[in-house]
Structure formats: C-alpha cells, structure tokens
C-alpha positions as CSV (number, residue, x, y, z in Angstrom):
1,X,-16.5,24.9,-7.8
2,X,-17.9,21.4,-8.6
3,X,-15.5,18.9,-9.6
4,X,-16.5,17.4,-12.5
5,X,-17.1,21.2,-13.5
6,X,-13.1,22.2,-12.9
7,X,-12.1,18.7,-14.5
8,X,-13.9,19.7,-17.5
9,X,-11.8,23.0,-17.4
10,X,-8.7,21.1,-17.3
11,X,-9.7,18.9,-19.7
12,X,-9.3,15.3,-19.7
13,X,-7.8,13.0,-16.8
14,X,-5.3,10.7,-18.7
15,X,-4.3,7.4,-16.8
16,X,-0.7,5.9,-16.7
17,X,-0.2,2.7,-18.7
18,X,1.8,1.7,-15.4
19,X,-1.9,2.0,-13.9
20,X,-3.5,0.1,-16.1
21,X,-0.7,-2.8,-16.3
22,X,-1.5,-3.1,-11.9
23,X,-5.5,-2.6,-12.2
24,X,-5.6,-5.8,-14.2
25,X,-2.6,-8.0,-12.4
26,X,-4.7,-7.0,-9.4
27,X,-8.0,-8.6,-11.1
28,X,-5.9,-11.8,-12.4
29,X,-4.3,-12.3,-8.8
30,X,-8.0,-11.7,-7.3
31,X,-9.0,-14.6,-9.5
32,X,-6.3,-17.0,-9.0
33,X,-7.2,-16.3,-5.4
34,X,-10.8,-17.2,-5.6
35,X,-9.8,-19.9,-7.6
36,X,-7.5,-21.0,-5.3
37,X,-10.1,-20.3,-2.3
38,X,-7.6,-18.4,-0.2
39,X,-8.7,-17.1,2.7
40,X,-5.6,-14.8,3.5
41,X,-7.3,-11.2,5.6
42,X,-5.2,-9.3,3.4
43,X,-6.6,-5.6,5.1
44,X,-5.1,-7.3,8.5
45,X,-1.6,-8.1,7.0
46,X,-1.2,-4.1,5.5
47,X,-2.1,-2.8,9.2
48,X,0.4,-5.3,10.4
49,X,2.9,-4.4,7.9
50,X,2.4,-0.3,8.3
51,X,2.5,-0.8,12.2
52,X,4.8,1.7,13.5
53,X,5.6,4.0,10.3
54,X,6.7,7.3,10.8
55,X,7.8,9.5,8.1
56,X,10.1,10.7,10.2
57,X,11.5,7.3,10.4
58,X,11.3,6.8,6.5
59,X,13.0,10.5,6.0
60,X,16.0,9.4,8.4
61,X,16.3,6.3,6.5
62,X,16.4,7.8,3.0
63,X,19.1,10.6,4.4
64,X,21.5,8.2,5.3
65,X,21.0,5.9,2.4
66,X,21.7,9.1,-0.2
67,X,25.1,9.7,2.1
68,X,26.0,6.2,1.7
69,X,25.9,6.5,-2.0
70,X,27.2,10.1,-2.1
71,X,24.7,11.6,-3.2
C-alpha cells in the first residue's frame, strides 16, 4: 500500500510541541552561526562523537545505573 494512502487511513500525523520548540532553536542557532561565520564541520564532530557505540555497551551501562539506584 502507498504511503500517503495508509496515512490517510490513519488519519492525520500530529507533531510534538517538543518538535516544534527544537526545529526552530535549530533554525535560530543556524543563524547565529552564519552570522557568526562559523565554520565548525559539525557532520565530522557527530561521527567523532558516535565512534565506537555499541548498544551493547549503552545496555550494560543503563543495567548497572538502574542497580545503583535500585531500581
């Protein structure tokens, strides 16, 4: 089935206000930027940050943080 078929079976999409609040501190930031002139690779320094991320790693770390809190 065609998306926009099914979405109009499900009826409308509704976005969080959360979303909206980000899109458009994202767009203000972007601005200041440009303003700014930064020239900061910001796709280089989220590959940099992620590098070596495992779920795995990120499940262990979240198990032992719940038994610390005794949860």
């Amino acid at each position: 089935m065609e998306v926009r078929k099914r979405l109009k079976t499900l009826g409308p999409v509704l976005i969080p206000r959360e979303f909206v609040f980000m899109d458009r501190a994202a767009i203000g930031l972007g601005a200041a930027f440009l303003h700014l002139r930064a020239e900061l690779n910001f796709a280089q320094m989220f590959s940099e940050s992620i590098e070596g991320f495992t779920t795995e790693a990120l499940a262990q770390r979240q198990a032992e943080a719940v038994a610390k809190v005794g949860l």
